[in-house]
Each structure stands twice: as structure tokens, then as C-alpha cells.
SEVO-139556 format. One record per residue (C-alpha): residue number from 1; x, y negated, z. Coordinates in steps of 0.2 Angstrom, whole numbers. Layout:
// residues N
R  resi  x  y  z
R  NUM  X  Y  Z
...
// end
This chain:
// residues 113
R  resi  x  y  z
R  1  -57  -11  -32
R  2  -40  -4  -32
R  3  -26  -6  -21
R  4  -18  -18  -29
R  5  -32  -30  -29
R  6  -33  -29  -11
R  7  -13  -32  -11
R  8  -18  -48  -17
R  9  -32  -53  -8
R  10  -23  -49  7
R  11  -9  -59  1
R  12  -21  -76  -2
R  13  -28  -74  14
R  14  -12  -73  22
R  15  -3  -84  12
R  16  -14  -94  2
R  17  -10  -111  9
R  18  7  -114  7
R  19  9  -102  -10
R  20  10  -107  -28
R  21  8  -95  -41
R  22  27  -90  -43
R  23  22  -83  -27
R  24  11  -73  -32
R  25  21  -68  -47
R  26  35  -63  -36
R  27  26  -50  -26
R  28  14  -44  -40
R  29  19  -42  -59
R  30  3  -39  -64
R  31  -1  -55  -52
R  32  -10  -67  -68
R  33  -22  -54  -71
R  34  -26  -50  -54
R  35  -32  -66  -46
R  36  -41  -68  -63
R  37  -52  -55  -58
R  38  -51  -62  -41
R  39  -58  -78  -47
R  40  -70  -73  -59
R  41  -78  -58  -44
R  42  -80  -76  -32
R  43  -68  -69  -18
R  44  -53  -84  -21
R  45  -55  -101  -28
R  46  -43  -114  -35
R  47  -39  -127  -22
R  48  -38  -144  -32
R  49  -24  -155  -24
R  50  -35  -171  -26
R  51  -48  -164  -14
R  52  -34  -162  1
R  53  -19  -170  2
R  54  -13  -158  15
R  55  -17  -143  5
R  56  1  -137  -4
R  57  -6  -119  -11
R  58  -14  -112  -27
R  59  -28  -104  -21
R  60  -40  -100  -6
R  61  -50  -85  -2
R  62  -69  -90  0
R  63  -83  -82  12
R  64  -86  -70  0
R  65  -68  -64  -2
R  66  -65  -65  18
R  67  -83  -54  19
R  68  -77  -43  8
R  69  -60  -39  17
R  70  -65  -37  34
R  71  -77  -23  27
R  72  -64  -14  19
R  73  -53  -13  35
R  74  -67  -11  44
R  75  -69  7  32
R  76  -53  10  32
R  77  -53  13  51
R  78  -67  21  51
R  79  -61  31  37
R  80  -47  35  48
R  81  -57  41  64
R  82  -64  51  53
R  83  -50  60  47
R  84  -44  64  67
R  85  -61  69  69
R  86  -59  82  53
R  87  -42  88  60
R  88  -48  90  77
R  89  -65  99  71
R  90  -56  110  56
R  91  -38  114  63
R  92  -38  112  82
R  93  -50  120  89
R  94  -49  134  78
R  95  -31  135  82
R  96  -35  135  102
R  97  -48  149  100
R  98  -37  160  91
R  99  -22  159  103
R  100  -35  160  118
R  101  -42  176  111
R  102  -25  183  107
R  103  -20  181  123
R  104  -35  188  131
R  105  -32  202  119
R  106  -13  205  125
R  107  -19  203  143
R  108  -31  217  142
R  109  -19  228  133
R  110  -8  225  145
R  111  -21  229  161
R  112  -25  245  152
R  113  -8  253  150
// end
């Protein structure tokens, strides 16, 4: 699922209880097609009005759609854990090992002479 789809579903699990669908439209050109797919994949639903009196939005996000978010933030952080991890492993330690060995190097040159 792309970015922008998660835009979205981000946006009705934020906003979904007070937005109507110009809302959506305002944040998201391409916002009809969007929750579309939203609806038919079974992550948001229509809210009918008849239902709850107190509800004034368009749409909710179901189980599924809440599941489904909390496990893409839960791999994006781990996603980004893992990039610290690379950088650490790949460029800093390297780094320290080759100024530590330079400087042993000079130091021993310079005991020498």
C-alpha cells in the first residue's frame, strides 16, 4: 500500500468523526479513489447517520484498518532501528578503527624518530 493510502488512513483515524468527504477532498485530490479502495480492502466503513445521532463524519476506520496501522508504525520503527543499527555497524565503527590505527601509527612514528 503506498503512501498516500496511508495518508488517508491516517487521516480517518484521526479525523474520521467530525469529517465529511470535502475533507477528504481538501487534503487529498486523488481522495474519491483512495478511500474507495479503503472501502472495498475493509480497513474504513461508511458510518450511516441513522445508526448514531451523535456521529457527524463520513467514514470510520474498522478493526482491520486500525490492525493494519498499528503494524505499519510498528515497522516503520523498527525499520528505523534498523537503519541506526546499519550506520553504527557500516560507518561508525569502521570510522573509529581507522582514526585509532592512524593515530597509533603516528604515535609510533613519532617514538621512533
Amino acid at each position: 500500500m503506498s503512501d498516500n493510502y496511508i495518508s488517508m488512513l491516517k487521516l480517518v483515524n484521526e479525523c474520521g468523526d467530525m469529517a465529511d468527504l470535502g475533507f477528504y477532498r481538501r487534503k487529498d485530490i486523488g481522495a474519491d479513489s483512495r478511500l474507495e479502495a479503503l472501502l472495498s480492502s475493509g480497513l474504513i466503513r461508511r458510518h450511516s447517520p441513522s445508526s448514531d445521532n451523535s456521529y457527524i463524519g463520513d467514514f470510520e476506520i474498522t478493526g482491520k484498518g486500525y490492525a493494519f496501522l498499528s503494524d505499519y508504525q510498528l515497522s516503520m520503527q523498527k525499520s528505523e532501528k534498523a537503519k541506526k543499527q546499519q550506520l553504527i555497524s557500516n560507518i561508525y565503527i569502521p570510522l573509529a578503527v581507522t582514526i585509532a590505527s592512524n593515530l597509533i601509527i603516528e604515535l609510533i612514528k613519532v617514538l621512533l624518530l
